[in-house]
C-alpha positions in Angstrom: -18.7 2.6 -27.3 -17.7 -1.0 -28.8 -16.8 -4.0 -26.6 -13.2 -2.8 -26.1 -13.5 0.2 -24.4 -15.2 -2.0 -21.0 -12.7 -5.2 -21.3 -9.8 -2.6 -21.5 -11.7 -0.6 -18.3 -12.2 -4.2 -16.8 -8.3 -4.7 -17.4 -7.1 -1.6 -15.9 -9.2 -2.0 -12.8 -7.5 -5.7 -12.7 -3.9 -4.0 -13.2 -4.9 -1.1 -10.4 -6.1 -4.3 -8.1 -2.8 -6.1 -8.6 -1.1 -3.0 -7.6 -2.2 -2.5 -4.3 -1.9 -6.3 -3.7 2.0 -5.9 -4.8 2.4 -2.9 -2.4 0.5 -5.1 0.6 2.9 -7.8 0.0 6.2 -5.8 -1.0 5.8 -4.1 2.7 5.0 -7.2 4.4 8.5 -9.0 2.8 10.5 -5.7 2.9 10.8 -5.6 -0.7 12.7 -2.6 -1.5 13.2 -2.8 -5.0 9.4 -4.2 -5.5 8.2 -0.8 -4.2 10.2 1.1 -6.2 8.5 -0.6 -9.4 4.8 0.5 -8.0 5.3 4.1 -7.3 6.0 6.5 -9.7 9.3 8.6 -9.9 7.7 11.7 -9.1 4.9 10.0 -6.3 3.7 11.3 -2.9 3.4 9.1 -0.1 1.8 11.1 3.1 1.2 9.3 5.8 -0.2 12.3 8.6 1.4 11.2 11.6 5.0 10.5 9.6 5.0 13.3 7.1 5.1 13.5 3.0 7.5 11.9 1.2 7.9 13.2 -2.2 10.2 10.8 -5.2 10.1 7.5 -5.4 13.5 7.2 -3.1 12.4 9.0 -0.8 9.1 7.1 -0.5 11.6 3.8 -0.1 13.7 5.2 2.3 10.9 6.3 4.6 9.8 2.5 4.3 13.3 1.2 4.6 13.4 3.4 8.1 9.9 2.6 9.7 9.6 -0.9 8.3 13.0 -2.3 9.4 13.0 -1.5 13.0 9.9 -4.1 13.4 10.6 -7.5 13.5 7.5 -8.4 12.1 4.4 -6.7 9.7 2.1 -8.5 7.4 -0.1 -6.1 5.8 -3.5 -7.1 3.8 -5.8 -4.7 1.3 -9.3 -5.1 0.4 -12.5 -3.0 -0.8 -10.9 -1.4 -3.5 -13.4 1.2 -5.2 -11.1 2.0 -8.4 -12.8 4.8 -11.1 -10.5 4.9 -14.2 -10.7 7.6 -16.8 -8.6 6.9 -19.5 -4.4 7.0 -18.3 -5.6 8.0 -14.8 -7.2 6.9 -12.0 -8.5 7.2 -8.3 -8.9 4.5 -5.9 -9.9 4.3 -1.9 -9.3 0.7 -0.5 -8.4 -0.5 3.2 -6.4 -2.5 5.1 -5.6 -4.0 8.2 -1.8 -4.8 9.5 -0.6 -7.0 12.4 3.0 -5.6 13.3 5.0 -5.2 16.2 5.4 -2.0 17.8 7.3 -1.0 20.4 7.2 -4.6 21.6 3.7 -5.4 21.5 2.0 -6.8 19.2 -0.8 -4.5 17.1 -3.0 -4.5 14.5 -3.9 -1.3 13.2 -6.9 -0.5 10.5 -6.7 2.0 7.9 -7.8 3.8 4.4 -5.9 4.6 1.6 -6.7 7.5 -0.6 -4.8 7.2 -4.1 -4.1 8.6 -7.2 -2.7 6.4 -10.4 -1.0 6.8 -13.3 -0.8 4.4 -16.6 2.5 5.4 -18.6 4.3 2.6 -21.0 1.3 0.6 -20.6 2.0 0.0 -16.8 -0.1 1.4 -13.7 1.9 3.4 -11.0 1.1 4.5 -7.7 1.1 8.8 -8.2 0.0 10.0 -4.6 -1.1 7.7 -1.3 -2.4 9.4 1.2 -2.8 7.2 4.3 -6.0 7.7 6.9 -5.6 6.1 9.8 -8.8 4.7 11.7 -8.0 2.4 14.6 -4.9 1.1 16.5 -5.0 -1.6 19.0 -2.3 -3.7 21.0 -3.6 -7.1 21.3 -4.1 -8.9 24.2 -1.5 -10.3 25.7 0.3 -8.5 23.3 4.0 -10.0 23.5 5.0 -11.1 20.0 6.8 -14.3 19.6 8.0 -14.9 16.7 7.0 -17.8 14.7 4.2 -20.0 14.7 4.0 -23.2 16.7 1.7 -26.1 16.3 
């Protein structure tokens, strides 16, 4: 193996870590159009308690649906574990989300179990599968938006 074959590795993981950043910050702006430049035209989003969602517009319209009827989300990733094996690759990272949900406001913990794809030099989003691990109103938990102070 000469020195190319780890920086390229070293790149993809970079490219796979930018990814899941994207998708953290396309849901928390609504970005529509981002999403549909992350997952793959033939992905699978499954999310247990919401169903599978097969095709990249119908991964955006389940987003557009759930996303849009709260008036607030902000979404952030970490501890990716990415293994990359050439055009494909597997990563489990977390994340934890402040939203509002049915009027309260909640922050909800979770795991992500994903399956990428490099085509035309670009990594994609295959198959998410979301695990859900804790949800939890906050105290006190009537949103307002904006901050003061």
């Amino acid at each position: 193996m000469g020195v190319g074959e780890p920086v390229r590795q070293l790149e993809d993981m970079e490219a796979i870590r930018q990814l899941a950043n994207r998708y953290s910050h396309y849901v928390s702006i609504r970005n529509w159009d981002g999403m549909r430049e992350i997952f793959h035209r033939e992905c699978v989003w499954d999310i247990k308690a919401f169903g599978r969602h097969v095709g990249v517009e119908a991964v955006v319209a389940f987003f557009q649906t759930v996303i849009d009827r709260m008036p607030h989300i902000t979404q952030v990733n970490y501890s990716q574990l990415i293994d990359v094996d050439g055009d494909a690759a597997t990563m489990h990272c977390y994340h934890s989300e402040r939203l509002v949900m049915n009027g309260k406001d909640t922050l909800t913990l979770g795991r992500y179990e994903d399956r990428l794809v490099k085509e035309s030099g670009r990594w994609w989003f295959l198959e998410r599968i979301f695990h859900g691990i804790h949800l939890q109103p906050m105290e006190g938990g009537e949103y307002r938006a904006g901050i003061t102070g």
